[in-house]
Backbone bond lengths (Angstrom), bond angles and torsions (degrees), N, CA, C in turn:
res aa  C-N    CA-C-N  psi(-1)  N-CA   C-N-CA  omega(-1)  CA-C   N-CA-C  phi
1 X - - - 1.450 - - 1.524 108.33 -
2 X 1.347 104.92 119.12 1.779 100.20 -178.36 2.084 104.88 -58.58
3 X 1.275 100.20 164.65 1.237 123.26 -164.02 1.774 105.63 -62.81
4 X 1.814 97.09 -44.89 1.878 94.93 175.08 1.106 131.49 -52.98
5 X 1.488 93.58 -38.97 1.250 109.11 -169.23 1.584 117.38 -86.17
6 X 1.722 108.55 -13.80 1.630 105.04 172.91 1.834 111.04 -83.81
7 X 1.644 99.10 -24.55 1.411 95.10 173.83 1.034 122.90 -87.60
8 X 1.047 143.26 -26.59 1.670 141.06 167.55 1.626 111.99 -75.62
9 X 1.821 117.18 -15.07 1.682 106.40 170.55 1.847 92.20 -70.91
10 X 1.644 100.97 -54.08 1.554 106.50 -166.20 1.588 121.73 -46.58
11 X 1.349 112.18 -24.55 1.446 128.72 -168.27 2.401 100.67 -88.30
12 X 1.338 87.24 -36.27 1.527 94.76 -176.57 1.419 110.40 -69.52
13 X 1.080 99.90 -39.99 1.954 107.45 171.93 1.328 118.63 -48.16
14 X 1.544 95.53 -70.29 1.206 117.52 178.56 2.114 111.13 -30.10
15 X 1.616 88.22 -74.33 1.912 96.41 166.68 1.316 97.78 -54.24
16 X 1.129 170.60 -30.71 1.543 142.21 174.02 1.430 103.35 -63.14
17 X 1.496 116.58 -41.50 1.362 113.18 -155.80 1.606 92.27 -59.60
18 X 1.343 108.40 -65.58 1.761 144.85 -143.14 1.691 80.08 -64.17
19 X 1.263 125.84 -90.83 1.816 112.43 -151.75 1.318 114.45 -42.43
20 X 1.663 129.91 -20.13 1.688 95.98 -179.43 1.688 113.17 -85.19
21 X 1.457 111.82 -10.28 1.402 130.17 164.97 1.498 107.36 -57.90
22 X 0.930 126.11 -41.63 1.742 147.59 -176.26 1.469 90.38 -46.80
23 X 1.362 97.93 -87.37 1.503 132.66 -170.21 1.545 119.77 -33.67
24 X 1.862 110.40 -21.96 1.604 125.18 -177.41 1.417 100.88 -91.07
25 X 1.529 127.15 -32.75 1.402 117.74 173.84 1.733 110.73 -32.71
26 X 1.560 104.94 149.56 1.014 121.00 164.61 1.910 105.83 -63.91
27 X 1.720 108.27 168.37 1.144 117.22 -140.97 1.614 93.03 -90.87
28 X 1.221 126.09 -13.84 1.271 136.66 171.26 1.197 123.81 -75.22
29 X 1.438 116.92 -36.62 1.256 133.36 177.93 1.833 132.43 -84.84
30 X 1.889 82.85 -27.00 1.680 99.29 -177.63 1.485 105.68 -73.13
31 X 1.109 117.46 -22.02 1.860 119.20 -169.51 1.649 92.41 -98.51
32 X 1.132 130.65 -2.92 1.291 99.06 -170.94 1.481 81.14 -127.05
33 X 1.317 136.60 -114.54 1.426 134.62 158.45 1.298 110.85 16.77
34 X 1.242 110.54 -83.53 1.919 125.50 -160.96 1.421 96.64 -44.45
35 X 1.545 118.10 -48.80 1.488 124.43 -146.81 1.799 99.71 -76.08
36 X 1.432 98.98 -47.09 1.490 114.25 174.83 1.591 114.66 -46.13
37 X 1.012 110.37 -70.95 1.547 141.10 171.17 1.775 98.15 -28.99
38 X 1.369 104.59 -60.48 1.807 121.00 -177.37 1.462 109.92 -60.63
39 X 1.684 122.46 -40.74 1.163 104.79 -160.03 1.523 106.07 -112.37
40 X 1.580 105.37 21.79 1.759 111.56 167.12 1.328 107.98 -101.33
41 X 1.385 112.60 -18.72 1.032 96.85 173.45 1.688 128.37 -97.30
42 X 1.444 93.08 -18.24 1.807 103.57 163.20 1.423 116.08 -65.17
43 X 1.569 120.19 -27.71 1.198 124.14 161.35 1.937 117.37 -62.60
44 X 1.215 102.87 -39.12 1.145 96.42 -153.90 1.970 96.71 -64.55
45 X 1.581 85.00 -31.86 1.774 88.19 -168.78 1.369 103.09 -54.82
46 X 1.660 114.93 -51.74 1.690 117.92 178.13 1.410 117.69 -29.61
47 X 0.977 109.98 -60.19 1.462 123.08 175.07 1.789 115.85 -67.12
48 X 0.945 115.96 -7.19 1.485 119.96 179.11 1.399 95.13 -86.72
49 X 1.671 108.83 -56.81 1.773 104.06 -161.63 1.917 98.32 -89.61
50 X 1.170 124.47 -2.13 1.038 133.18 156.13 2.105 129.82 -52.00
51 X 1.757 96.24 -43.11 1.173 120.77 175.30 2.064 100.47 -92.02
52 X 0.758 119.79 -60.98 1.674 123.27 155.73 1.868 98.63 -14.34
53 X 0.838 119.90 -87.20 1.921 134.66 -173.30 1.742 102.29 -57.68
54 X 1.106 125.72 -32.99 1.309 124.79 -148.10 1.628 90.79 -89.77
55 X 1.897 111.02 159.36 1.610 99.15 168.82 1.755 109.11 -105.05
56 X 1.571 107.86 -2.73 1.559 134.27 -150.68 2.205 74.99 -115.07
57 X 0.982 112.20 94.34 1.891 105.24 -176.93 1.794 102.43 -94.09
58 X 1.150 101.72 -37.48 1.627 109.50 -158.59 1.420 109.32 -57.39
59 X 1.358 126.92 -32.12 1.747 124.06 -173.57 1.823 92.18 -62.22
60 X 1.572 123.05 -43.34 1.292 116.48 -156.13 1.368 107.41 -91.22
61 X 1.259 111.20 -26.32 1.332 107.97 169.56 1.769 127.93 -64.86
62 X 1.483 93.92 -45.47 1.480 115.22 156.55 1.755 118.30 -18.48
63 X 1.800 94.29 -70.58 1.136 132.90 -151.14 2.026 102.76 -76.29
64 X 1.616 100.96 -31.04 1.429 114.35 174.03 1.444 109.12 -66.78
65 X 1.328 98.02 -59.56 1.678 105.75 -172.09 1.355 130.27 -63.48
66 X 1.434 104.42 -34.64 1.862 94.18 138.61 1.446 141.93 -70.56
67 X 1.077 109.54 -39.33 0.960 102.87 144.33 1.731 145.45 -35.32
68 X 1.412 110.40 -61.41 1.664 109.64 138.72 1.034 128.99 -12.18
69 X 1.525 120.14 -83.48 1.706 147.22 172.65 2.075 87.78 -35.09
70 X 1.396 118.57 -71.39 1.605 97.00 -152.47 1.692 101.19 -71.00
71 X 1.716 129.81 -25.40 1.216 110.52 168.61 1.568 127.96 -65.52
72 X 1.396 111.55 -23.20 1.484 94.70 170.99 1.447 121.76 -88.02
73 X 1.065 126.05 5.11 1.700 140.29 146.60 1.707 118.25 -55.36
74 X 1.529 96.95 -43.64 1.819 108.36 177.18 1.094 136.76 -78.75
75 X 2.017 105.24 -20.81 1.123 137.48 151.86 1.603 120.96 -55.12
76 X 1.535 106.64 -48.09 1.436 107.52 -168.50 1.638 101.53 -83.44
77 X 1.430 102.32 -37.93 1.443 100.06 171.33 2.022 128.56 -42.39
78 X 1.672 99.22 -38.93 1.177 99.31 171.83 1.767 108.88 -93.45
79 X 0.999 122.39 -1.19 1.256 111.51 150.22 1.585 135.90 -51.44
80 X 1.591 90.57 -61.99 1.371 100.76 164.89 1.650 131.14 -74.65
81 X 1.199 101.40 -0.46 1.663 113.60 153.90 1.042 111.40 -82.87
82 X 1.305 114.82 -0.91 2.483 106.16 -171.24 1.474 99.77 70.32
83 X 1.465 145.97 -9.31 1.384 126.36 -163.99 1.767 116.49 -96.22
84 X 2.129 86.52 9.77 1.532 91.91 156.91 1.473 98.14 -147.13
85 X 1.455 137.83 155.58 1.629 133.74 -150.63 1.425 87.94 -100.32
86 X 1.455 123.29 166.99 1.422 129.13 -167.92 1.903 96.61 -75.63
87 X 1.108 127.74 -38.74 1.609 139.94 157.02 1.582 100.70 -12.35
88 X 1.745 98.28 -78.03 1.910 103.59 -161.05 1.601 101.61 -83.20
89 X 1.004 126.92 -10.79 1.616 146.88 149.82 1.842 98.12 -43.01
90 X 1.059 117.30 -82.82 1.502 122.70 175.46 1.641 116.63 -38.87
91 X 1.850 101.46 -61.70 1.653 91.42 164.19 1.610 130.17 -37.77
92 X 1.902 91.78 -49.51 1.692 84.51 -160.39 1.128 113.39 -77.92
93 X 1.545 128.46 3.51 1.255 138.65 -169.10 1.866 101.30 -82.63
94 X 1.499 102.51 -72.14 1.317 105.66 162.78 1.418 126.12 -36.45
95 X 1.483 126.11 -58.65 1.475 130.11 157.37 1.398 104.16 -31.12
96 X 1.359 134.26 -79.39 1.369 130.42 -174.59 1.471 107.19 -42.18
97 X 0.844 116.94 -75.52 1.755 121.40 -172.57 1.676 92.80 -45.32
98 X 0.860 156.30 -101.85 1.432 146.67 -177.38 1.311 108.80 -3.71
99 X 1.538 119.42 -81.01 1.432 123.44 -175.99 1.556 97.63 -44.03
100 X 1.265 127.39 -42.64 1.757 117.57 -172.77 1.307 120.01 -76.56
101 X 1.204 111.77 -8.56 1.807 119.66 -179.73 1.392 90.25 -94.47
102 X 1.372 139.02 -53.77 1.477 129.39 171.06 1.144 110.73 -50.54
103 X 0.927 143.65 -45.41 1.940 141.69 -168.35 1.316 97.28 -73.66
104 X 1.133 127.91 -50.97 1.180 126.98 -158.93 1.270 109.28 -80.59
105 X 1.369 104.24 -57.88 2.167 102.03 158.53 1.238 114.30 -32.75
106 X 1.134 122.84 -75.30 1.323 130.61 169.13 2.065 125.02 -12.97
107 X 1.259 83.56 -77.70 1.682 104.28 159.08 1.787 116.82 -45.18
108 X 1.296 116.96 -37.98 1.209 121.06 -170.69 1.346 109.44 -79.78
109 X 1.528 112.90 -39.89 1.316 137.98 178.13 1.881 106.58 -62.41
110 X 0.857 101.51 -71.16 1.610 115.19 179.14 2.164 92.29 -53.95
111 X 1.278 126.13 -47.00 1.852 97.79 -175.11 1.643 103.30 -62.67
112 X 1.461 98.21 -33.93 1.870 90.06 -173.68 1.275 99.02 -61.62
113 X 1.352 134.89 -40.12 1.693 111.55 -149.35 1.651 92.79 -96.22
114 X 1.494 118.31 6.12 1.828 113.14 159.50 1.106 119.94 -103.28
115 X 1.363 133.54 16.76 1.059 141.57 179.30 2.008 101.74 -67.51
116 X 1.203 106.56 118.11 1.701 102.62 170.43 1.538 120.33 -77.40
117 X 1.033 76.49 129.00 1.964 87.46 178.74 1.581 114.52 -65.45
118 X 1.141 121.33 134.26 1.380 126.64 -179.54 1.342 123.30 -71.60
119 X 1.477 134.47 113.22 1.450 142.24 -151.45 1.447 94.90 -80.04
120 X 1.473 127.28 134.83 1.356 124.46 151.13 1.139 130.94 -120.63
């Protein structure tokens, strides 16, 4: 399975799993947290099927994988608030690490195949 296509299925799951979890936060937390949490990861997908279409991949891939890095900080953060159980804590951890071995494959894959060939 090429690399785009394992990270943007792996990343789509993931958002099925994650928004109805979103949606149970308390009412204080869902607008601020939930919303945050929601729209890094709608970003992150943008930028997944963004790098998918593109022939220039590295700005979006770039741009995903940090992205990554600050959601699984926002994740653990609501862990350690209780407003996700140490259980879906474990999922999203694993989920992340997946989605980050795809991005990053991905990324690794795409410098080798830009590497310029040496003129003789």
């Amino acid at each position: 399975m090429p690399k785009e296509v394992d990270a943007v299925t792996r990343l789509y799951d993931f958002i099925l799993w994650m928004i109805p979890k979103l949606e149970k936060f308390p009412r204080n937390q869902k607008f601020l947290l939930g919303d945050r949490m929601e729209n890094l990861m709608l970003d992150i997908l943008e930028l997944l099927i963004e790098a998918t279409y593109s022939r220039n991949k590295q700005p979006a891939l770039f741009a995903a994988n940090m992205k990554l890095e600050k959601l699984r900080y926002l994740i653990r953060l609501a862990k350690d608030l209780k407003l996700i159980s140490v259980k879906g804590y474990e999922f999203s951890a694993n989920a992340m690490d997946g989605i980050g071995r795809s991005v990053g494959g991905w990324l690794k894959y795409n410098r080798s195949e830009n590497i310029p060939t040496p003129v003789s």
